[in-house]
Each structure stands twice: as structure tokens, then as C-alpha cells.
Backbone as CSV, one residue per row, in Angstrom:
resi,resn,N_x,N_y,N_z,CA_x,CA_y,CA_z,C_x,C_y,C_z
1,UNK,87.735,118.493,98.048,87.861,118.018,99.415,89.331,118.031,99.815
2,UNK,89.525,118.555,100.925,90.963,118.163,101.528,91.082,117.464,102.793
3,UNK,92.069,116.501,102.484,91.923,114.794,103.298,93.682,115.509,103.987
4,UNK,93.832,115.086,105.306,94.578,114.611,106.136,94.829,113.519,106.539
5,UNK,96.164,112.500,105.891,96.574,111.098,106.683,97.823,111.503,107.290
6,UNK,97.128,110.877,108.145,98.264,110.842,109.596,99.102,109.502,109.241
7,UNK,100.576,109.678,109.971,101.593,108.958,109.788,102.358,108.602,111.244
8,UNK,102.451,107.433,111.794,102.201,107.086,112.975,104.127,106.429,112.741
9,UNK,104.896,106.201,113.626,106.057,105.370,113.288,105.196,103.851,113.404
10,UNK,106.149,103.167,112.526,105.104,101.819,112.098,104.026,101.934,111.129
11,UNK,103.802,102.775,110.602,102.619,102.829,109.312,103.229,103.113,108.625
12,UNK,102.273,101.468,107.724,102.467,101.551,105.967,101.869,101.464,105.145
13,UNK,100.959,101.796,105.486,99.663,102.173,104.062,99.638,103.439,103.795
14,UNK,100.003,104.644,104.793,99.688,105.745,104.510,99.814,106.235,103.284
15,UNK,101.031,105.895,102.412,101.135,106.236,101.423,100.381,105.951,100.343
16,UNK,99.643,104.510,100.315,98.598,104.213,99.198,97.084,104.597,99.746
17,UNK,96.789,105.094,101.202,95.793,105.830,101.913,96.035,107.485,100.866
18,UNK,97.237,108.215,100.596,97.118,109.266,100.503,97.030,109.179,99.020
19,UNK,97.684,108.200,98.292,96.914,108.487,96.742,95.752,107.826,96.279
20,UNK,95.160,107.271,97.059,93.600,106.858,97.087,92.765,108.362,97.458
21,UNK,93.170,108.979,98.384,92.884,110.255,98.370,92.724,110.706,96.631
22,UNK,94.020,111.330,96.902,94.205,112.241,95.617,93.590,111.451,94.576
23,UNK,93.217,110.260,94.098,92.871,109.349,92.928,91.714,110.039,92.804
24,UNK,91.402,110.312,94.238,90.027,110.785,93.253,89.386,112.370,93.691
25,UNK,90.298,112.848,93.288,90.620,114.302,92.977,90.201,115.120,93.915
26,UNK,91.318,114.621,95.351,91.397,115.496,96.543,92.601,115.943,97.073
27,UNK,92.614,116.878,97.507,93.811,117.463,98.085,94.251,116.934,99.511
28,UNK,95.308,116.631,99.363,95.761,115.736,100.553,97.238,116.262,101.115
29,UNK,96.971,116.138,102.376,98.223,116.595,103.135,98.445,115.522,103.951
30,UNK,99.967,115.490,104.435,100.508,114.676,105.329,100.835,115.327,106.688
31,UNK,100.444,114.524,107.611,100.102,115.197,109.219,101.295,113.867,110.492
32,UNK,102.098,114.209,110.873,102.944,113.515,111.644,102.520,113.807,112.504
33,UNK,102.448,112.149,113.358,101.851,112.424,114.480,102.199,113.210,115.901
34,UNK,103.558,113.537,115.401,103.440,114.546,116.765,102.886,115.911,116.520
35,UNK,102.610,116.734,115.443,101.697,117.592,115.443,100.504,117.734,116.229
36,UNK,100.376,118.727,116.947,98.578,118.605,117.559,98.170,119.726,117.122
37,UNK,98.292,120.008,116.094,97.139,120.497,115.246,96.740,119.900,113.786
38,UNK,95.778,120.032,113.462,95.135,119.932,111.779,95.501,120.916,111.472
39,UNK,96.297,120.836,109.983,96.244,121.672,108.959,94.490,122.620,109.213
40,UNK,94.197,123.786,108.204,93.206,124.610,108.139,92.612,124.198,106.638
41,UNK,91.067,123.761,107.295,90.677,123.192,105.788,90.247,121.988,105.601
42,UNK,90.487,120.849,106.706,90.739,119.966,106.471,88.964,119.429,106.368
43,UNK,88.824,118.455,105.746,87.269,117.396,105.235,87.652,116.302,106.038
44,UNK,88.372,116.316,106.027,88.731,114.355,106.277,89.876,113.611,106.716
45,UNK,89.980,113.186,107.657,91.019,112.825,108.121,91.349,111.391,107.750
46,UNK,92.369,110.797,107.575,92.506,108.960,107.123,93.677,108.480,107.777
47,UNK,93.221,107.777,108.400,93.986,106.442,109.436,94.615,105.587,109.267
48,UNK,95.633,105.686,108.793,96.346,104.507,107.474,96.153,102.991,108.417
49,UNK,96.612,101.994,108.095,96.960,101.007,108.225,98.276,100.280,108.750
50,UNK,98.970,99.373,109.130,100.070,99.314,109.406,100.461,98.840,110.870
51,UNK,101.609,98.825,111.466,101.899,98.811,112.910,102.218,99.451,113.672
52,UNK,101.523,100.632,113.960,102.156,101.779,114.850,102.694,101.628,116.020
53,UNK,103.737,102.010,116.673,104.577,101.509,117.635,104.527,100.287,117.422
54,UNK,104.891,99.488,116.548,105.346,97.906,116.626,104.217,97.109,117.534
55,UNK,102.434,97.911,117.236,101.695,97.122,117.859,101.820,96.881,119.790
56,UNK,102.917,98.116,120.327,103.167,96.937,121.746,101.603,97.269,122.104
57,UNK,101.820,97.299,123.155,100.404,96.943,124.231,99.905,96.647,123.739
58,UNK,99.048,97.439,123.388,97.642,97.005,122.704,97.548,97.552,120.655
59,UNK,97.603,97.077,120.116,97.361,97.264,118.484,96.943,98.798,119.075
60,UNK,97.034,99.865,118.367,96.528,101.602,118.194,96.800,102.330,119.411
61,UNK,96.937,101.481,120.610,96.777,101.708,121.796,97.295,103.343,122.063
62,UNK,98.941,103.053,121.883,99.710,104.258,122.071,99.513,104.991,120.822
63,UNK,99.124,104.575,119.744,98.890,105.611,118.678,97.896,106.975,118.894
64,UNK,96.993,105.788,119.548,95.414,106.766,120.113,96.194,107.760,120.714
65,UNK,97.025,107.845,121.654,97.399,109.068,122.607,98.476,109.700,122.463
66,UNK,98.784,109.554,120.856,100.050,110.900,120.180,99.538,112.036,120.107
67,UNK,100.751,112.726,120.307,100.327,114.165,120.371,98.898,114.891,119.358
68,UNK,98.614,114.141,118.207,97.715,114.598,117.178,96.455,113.776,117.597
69,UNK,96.168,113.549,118.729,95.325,112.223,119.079,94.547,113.091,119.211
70,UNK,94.241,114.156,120.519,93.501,114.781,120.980,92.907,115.884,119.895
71,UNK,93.793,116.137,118.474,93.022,117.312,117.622,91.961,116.530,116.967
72,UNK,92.477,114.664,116.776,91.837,114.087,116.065,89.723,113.851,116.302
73,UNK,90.359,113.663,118.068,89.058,113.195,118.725,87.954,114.732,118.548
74,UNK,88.448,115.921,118.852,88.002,117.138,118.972,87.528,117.473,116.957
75,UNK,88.072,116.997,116.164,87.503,116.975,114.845,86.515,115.959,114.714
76,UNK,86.707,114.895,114.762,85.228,114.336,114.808,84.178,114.895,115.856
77,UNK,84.365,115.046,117.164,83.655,115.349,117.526,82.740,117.014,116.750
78,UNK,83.306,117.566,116.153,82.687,118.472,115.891,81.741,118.035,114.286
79,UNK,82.151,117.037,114.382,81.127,116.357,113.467,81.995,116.320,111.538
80,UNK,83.211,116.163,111.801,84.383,115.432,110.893,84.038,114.709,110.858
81,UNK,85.036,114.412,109.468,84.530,112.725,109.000,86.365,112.163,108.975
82,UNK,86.231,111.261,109.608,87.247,110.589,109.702,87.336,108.881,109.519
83,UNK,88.560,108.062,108.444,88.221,107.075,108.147,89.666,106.469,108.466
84,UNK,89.578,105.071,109.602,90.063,104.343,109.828,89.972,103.063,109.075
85,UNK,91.294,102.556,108.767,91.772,101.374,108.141,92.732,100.503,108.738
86,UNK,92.295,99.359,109.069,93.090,98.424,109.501,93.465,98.639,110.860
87,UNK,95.173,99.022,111.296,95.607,99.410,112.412,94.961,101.164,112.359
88,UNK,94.347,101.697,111.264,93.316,103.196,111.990,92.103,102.668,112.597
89,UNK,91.377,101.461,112.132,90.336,100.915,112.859,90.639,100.643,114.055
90,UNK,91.955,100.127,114.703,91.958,99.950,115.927,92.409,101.226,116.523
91,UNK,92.997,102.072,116.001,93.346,103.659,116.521,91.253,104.385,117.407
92,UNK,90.923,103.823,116.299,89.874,104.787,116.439,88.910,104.207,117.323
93,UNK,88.858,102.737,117.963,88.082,101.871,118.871,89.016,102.403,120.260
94,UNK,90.374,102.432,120.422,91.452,103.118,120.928,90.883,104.290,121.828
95,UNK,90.728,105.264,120.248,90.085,106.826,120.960,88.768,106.960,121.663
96,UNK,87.901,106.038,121.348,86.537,105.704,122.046,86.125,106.459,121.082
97,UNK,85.981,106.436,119.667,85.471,107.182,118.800,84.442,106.407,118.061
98,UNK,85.034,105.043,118.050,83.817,103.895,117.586,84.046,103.149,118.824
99,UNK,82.671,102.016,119.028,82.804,101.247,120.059,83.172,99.927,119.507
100,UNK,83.459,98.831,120.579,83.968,97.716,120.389,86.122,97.267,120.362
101,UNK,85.978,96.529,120.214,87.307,96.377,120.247,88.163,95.429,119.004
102,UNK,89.133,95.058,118.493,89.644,94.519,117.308,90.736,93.270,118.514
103,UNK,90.468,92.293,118.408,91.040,91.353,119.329,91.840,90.742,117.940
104,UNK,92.905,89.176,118.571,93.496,88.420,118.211,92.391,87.600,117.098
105,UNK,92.961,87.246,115.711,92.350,86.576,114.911,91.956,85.091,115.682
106,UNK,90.727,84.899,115.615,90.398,83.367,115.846,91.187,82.116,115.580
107,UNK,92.129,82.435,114.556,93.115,81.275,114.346,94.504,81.534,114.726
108,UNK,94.691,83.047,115.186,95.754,83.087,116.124,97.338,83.441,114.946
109,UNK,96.551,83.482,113.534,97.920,83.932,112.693,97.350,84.535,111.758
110,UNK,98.938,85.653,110.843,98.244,86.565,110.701,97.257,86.265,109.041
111,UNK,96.444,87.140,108.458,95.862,86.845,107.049,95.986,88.235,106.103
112,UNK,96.392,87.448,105.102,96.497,88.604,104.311,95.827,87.795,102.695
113,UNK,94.847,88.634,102.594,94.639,87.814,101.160,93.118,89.104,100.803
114,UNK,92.671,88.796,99.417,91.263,89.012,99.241,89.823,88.383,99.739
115,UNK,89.182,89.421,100.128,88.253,88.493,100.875,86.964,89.514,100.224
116,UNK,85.693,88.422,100.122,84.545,89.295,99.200,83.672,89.719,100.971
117,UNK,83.085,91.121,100.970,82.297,92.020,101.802,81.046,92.194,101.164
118,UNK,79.209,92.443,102.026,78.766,92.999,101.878,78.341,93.870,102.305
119,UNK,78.217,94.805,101.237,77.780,96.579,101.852,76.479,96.296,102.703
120,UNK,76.744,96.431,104.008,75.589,96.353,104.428,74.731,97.574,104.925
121,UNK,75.340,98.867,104.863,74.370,99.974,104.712,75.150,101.072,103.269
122,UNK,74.229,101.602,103.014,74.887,102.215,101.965,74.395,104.231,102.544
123,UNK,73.583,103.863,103.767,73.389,105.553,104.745,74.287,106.159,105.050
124,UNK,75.727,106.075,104.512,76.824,106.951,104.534,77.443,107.727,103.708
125,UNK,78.331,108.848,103.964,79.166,109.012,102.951,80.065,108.310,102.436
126,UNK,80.451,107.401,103.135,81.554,106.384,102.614,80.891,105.615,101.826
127,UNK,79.646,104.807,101.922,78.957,103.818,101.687,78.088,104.202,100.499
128,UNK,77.704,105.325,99.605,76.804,105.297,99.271,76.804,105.452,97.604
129,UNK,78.223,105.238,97.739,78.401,104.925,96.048,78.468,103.112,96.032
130,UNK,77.843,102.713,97.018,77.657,101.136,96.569,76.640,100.930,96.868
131,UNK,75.603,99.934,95.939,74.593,99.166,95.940,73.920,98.271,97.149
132,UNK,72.627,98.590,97.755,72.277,97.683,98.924,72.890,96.385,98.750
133,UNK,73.436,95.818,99.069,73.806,94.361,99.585,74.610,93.989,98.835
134,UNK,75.246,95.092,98.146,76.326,94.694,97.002,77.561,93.577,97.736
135,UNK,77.880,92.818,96.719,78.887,92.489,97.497,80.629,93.030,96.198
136,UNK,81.452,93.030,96.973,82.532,94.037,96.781,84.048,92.814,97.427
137,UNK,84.999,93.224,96.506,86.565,92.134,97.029,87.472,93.341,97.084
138,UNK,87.631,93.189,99.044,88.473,94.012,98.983,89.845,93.184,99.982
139,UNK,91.126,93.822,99.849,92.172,92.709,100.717,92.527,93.221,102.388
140,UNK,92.464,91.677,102.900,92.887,92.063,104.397,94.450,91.932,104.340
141,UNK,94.701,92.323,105.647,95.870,92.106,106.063,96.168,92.486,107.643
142,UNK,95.975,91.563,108.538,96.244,91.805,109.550,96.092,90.907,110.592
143,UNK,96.558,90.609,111.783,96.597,89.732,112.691,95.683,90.139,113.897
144,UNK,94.751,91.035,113.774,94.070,91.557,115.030,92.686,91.920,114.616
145,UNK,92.401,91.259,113.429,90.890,92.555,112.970,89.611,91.160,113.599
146,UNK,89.700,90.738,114.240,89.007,90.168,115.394,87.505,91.125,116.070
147,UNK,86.913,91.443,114.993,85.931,92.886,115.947,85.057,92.266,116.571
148,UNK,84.967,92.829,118.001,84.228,92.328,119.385,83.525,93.436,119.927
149,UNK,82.606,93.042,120.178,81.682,94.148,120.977,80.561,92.966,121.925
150,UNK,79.808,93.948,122.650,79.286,93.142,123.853,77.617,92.942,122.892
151,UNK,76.590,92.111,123.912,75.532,91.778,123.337,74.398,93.160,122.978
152,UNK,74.697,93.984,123.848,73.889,95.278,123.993,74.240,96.234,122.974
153,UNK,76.088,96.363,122.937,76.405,97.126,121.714,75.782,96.685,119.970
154,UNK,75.932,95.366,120.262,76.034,94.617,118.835,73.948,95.262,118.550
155,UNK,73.128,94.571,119.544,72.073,95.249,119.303,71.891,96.894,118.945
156,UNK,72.879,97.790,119.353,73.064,99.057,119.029,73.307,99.184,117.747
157,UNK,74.220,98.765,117.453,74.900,98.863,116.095,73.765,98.332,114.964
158,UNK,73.371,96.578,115.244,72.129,96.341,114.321,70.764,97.776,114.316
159,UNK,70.268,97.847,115.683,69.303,98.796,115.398,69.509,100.358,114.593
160,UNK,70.761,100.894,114.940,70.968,102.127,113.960,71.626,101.980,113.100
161,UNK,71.579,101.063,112.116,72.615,100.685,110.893,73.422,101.117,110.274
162,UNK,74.378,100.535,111.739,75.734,100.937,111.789,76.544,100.192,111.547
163,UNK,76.243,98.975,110.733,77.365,97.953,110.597,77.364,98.274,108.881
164,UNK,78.866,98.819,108.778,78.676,99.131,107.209,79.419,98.471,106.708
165,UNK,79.966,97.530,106.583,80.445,95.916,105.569,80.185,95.099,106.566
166,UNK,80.296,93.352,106.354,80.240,92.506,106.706,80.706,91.463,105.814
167,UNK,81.996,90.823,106.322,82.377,89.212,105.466,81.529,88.092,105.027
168,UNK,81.256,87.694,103.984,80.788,86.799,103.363,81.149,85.728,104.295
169,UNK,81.874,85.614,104.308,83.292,84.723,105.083,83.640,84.740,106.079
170,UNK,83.754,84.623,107.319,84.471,85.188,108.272,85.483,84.850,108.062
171,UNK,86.931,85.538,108.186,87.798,84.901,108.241,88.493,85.315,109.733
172,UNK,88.139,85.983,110.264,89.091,85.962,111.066,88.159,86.245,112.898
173,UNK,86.811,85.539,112.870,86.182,85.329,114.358,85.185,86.225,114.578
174,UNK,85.292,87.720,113.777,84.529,88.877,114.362,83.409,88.538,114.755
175,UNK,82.429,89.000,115.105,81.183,88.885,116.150,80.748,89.563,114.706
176,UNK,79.632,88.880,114.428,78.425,89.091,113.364,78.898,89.146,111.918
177,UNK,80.195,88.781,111.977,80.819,88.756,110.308,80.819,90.256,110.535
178,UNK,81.468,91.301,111.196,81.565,92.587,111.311,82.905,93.017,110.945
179,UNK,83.411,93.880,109.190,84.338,94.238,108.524,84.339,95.537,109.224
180,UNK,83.570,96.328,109.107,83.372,97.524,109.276,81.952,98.663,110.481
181,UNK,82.601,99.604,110.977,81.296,99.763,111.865,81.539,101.805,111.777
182,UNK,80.457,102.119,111.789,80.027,103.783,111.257,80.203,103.974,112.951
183,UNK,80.209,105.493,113.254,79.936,105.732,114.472,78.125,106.439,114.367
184,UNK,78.201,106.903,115.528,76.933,107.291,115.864,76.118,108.637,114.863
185,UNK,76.809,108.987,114.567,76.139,110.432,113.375,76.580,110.058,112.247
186,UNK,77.632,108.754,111.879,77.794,107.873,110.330,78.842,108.806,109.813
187,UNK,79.645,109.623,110.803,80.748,110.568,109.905,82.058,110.036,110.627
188,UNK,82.180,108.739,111.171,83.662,108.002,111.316,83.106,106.434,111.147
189,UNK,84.007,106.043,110.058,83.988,105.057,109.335,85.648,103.884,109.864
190,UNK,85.176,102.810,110.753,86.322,102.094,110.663,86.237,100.494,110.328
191,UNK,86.821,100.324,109.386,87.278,98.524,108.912,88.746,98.786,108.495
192,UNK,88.566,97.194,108.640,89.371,96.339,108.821,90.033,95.869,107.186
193,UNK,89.439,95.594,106.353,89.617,95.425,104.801,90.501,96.833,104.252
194,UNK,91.257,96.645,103.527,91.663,98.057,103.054,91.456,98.560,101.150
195,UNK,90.416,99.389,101.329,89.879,99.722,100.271,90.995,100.854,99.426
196,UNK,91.891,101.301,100.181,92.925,101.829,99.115,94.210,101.254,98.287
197,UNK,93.451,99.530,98.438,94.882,98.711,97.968,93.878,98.453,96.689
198,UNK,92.849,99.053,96.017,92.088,98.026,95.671,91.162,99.441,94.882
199,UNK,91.357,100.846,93.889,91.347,101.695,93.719,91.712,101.846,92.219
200,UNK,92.613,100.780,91.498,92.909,101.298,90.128,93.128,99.635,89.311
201,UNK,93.125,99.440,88.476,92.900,98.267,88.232,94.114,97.544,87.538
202,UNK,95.762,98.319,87.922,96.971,98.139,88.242,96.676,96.877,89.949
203,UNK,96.318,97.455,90.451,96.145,96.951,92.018,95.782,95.404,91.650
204,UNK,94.656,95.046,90.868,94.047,93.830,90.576,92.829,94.154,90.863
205,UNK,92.311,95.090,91.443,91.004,95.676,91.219,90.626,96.969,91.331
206,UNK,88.875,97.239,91.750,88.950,98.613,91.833,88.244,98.869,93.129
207,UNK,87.839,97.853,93.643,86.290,97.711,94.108,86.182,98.981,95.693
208,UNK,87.775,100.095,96.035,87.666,100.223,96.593,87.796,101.542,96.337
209,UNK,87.627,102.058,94.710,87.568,103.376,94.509,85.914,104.198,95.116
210,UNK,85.196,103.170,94.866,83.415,104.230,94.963,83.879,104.641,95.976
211,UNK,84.558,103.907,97.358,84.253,104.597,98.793,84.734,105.890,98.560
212,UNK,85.950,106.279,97.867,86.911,107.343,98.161,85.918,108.605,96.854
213,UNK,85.534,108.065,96.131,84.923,108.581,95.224,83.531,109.567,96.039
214,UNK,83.096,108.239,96.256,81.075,108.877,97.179,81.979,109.925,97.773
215,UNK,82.802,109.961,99.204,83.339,110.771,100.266,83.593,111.897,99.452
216,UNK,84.174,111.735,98.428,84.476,113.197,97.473,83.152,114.117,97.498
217,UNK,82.638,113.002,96.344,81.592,113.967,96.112,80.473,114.378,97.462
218,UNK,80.584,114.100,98.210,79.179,114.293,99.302,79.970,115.507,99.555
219,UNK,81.273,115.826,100.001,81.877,116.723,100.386,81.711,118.120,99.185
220,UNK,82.104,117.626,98.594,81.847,118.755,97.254,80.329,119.086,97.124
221,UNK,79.229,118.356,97.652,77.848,119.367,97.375,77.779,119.899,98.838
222,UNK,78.616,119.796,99.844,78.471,120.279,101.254,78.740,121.832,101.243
């Protein structure tokens, strides 16, 4: 598989986004966001984490509309798989690529710690190297992962099971204990938890290698 993470000014995960890649034996390139094109080749695109433009307006806001914004939206749309993390989860609610929005934490400061998730669909490529209802510790970090959506969406999302983690815990307000949400064909994946801090058991765990692992392999029998 060959993975593309984009690098936004203000992002800092990209770098443990791109050897979570490679960990599990993919070829990975680095894509600056003023490029508007994808490399040739590409499987997968990854949304690091972090503060792009220092968060102004809106968290992803201006990220969504860098020059590499528009190759991004035009690859999923052609039915790419692309995976947002953290500030990529709000990139990608941003692009109108997933619905809903990532608001201010309920307590209004920021959290960074381990928090336990359950897999609540495992009908993905991301999802399907984990166990129905497994539950999994992976770490937050962020002051905005607040996920909001309206009463009609949230029924959307329950009826095509599209909510693919959910906090044990809430910690931080989301509407339905919602970590994570698939888009509509289950080939863009965005939460809030970041599963590439959490990949080798240097990190303090692993629990966030299967995702990067399943995505491999589904790609490799494609």
C-alpha cells in the first residue's frame, strides 16, 4: 500500500502518522500542503493531527482550503480511502467529506490523556482487524474533539453504521459518546483519539496498530 500524509504548518503528528504507516509495511510519502496534486499511486491518504494554522477561525477550517484540499476531496470522492486524526478529523468535517462538526470540549479545557473506546462497527477497512464491541485504549489530545451533529444526521449515522468508535467515557461532550464517524461508502475514516501514538509497545501500547495493519492488508487483496 502507498499512504500519503499531508503536512499542514501547525501539524504534529504527521510524523508518528507516517511511521504508523510504514510500521506496518507501507510505503509512505510526504505531501505539503501547497501541492495540488497526489503523488501517482497513492491508497491512502492520512490527516495528521495537530494545529494547522494555529487553529484560527475555525480548528481545519483554512486547512480544508490549501492548495492540496481540492486533490484531497476529488480522491475520496473517487472512492479513496482517506483517514483523519484529531485536527484531520476536523479537516475532513471542514471539507464536507464527513458530516457533523468537532466543537469546544464541554469543559472548555484542553485533554490529553488515555481514554478506553468501543469498536463500534468493525464494516470497515479501518475497523476490521478489531473485535465487535471490543473495547481498545487509545490517547486523546485536544481541545475541540466535541463531535456534534444534528438529530436527523445522528439517526443517519446510527442507521448505516457509521459510528466507528465510541467513548466508554465521554470525556469531552460529543453527542452519543461519538470518537469516530466512517463516511457514506466507509472509505473516509475520522476520530478524534489518535491511534498512531499507540502502535508499538515503546509507546505504552499497541492498541492502535490493527487499524493501520487491517487498512494494509484490505489494500493488498484489492
Amino acid at each position: 500500500m502507498k499512504a500519503a500524509v499531508i503536512t499542514f504548518p501547525g501539524s504534529n503528528c504527521d510524523r508518528d502518522l507516517y511511521d504508523a504507516f510504514a510500521k506496518a509495511g507501507d510505503e509512505v510519502v510526504k505531501v505539503w500542503h501547497k501541492e495540488t496534486e497526489l503523488p501517482a499511486g497513492i491508497d491512502v491518504i492520512g490527516i495528521p493531527g495537530g494545529f494547522s494554522f494555529g487553529d484560527y477561525l475555525r480548528c481545519g477550517a483554512i486547512a480544508s482550503r490549501s492548495p492540496i484540499g481540492q486533490a484531497v476531496v476529488d480522491f475520496a470522492q473517487r472512492g479513496g480511502y482517506v483517514l483523519g486524526v484529531c485536527n484531520g478529523f476536523q479537516v475532513l468535517t471542514e471539507m464536507g467529506l464527513l458530516p457533523g462538526a468537532l466543537m469546544r470540549n464541554a469543559g472548555l479545557k484542553f485533554i490529553s490523556k488515555p481514554v478506553a473506546l468501543t469498536v463500534t462497527t468493525t464494516d470497515s477497512a479501518f475497523t476490521s482487524g478489531y473485535g465487535p464491541g471490543q473495547e481498545i485504549v487509545i490517547p486523546i489530545a485536544h481541545a475541540e474533539g466535541n463531535y456534534q451533529i444534528d438529530a436527523e444526521g445522528l439517526k443517519q449515522l446510527r442507521g448505516e453504521d457509521r459510528v466507528a468508535f465510541r467513548y466508554v467515557e465521554n470525556p469531552n461532550g460529543a453527542t452519543d459518546d461519538i470518537a469516530g464517524v466512517l463516511s457514506a461508502n466507509r472509505r473516509v475514516l475520522g476520530m478524534m483519539p489518535h491511534p498512531e501514538r499507540v502502535v508499538e509497545p515503546a509507546q505504552g501500547g499497541t492498541d492502535g496498530a490493527a487499524l493501520f495493519r487491517a487498512l494494509s492488508s484490505v489494500m493488498a487483496l484489492a
